[in-house]
RODO-987694 format. One record per residue (C-alpha): residue in three letters; x, y, z; residue number from 1. Coordinates in pm, 1 decimal. Layout:
BEGIN
rest|px|py|pz|nr
Ala|X|Y|Z|NUM
...
END
This chain:
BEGIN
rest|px|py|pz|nr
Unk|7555.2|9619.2|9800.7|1
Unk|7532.0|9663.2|10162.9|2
Unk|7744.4|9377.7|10236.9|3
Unk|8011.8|9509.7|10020.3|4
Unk|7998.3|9802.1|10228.5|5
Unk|8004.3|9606.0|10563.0|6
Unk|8336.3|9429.8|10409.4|7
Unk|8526.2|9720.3|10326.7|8
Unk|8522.4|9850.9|10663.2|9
Unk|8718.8|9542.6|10839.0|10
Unk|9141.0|9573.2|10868.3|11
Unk|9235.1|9239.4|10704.2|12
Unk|9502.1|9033.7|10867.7|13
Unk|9777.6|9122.7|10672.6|14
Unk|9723.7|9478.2|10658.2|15
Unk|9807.9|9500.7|11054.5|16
Unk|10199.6|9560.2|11113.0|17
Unk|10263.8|9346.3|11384.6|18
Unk|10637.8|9273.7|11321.2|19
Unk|10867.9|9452.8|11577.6|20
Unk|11136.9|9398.9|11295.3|21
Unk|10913.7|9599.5|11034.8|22
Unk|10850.1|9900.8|11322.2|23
Unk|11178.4|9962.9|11360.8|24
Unk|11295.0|9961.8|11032.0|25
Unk|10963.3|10234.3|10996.6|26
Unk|11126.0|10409.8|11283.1|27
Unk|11455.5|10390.7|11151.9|28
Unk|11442.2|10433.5|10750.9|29
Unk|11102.3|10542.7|10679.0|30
Unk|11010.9|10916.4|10576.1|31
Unk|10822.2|11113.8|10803.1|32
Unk|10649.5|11413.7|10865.2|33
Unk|10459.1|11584.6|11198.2|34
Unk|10192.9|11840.3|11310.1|35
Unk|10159.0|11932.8|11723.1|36
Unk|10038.7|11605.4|11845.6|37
Unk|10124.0|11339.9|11595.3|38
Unk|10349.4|11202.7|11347.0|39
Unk|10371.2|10993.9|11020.2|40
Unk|10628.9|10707.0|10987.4|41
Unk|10561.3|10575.7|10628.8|42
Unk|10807.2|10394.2|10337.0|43
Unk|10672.3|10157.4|10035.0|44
Unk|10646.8|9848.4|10092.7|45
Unk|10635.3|9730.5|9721.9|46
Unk|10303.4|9552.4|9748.2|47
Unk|9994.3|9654.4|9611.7|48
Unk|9819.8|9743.4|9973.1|49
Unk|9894.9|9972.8|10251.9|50
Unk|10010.4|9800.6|10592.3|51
Unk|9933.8|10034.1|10880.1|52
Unk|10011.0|10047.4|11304.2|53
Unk|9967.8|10230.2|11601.2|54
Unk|10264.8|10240.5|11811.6|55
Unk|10193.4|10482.5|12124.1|56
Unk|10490.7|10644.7|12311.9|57
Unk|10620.7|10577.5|12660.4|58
Unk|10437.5|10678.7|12920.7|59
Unk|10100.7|10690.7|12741.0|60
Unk|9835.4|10724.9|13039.6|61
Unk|9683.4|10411.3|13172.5|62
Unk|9550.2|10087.8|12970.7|63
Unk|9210.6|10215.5|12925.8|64
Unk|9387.7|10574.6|12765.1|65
Unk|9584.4|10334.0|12539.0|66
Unk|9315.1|10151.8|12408.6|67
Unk|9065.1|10455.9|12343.1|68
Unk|9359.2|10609.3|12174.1|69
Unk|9444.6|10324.6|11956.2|70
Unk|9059.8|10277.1|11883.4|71
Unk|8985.0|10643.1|11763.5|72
Unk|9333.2|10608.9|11551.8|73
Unk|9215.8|10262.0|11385.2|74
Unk|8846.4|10429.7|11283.2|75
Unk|8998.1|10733.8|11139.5|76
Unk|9245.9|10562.4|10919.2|77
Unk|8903.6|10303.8|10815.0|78
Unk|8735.9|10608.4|10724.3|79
Unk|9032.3|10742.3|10560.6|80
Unk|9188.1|10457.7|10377.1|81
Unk|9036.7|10495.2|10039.5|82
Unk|9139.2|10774.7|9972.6|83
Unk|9537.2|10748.7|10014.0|84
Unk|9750.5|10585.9|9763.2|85
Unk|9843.8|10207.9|9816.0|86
Unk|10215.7|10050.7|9849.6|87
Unk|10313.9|10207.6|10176.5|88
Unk|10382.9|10063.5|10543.3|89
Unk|10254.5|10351.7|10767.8|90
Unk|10292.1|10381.3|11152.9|91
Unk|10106.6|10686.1|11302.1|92
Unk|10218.1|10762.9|11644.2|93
Unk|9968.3|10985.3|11866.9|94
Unk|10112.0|11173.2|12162.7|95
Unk|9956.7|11219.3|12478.5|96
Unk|9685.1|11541.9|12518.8|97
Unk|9353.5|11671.4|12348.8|98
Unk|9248.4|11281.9|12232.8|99
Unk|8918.7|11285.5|12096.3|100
Unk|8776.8|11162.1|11751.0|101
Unk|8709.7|11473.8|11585.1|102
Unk|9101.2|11568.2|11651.0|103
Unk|9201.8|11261.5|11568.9|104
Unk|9032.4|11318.8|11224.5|105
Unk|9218.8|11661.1|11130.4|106
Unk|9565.2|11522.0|11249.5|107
Unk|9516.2|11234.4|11039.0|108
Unk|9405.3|11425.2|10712.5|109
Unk|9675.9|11654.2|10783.5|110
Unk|9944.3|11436.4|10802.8|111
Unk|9848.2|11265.9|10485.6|112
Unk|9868.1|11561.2|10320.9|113
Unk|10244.4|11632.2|10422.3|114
Unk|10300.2|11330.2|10360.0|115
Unk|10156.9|11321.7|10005.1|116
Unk|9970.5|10990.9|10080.1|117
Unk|9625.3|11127.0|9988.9|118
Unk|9508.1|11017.0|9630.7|119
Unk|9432.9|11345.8|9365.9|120
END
């Protein structure tokens, strides 16, 4: 029991969009939607799981800014993950400002939301 819990709480391998290809077609084709300090990039990816990333915009504060951003961002979406619906590539850019976890957490959940991403 516990250690099924331990397991879902790891990003696999292949659910990491690491293909610069795959980020700009995202960027390009995919359907999106926005609240004040973030936005969705999403589009199916005809597979049975969701592929996610965390692109961050020019000019993004320092390296250590970066990484806390991109580590609050990874958590919520862990925490968030079973309850969207499955199929999708989704990039979630964060801009620059009031970065903290709790934040992170509403912008998230909202942005599911518009998109329609969140199971019912």
């Amino acid at each position: 029991m516990e250690t099924d819990l331990i397991k879902t709480g790891f990003f696999k391998r292949k659910e990491h969009i690491k293909n610069p290809v795959t980020f700009k077609k995202l960027f390009k084709d995919g359907k999106r939607a926005s609240i004040s300090g973030a936005k969705i990039f999403y589009l199916e990816n005809g597979t049975e799981m969701n592929r996610v990333g965390f692109p961050l915009p020019r000019g993004y504060g320092n390296a250590v800014q970066r990484n806390l951003s991109k580590r609050y961002s990874r958590e919520v979406y862990r925490l968030l993950k079973t309850h969207l619906n499955t199929g999708y590539d989704i990039l979630l850019l964060v801009y620059p400002g009031n970065d903290s976890f709790s934040t992170r957490c509403v912008q998230f959940r909202t942005l599911f939301q518009k998109a329609g991403l969140i199971k019912e």
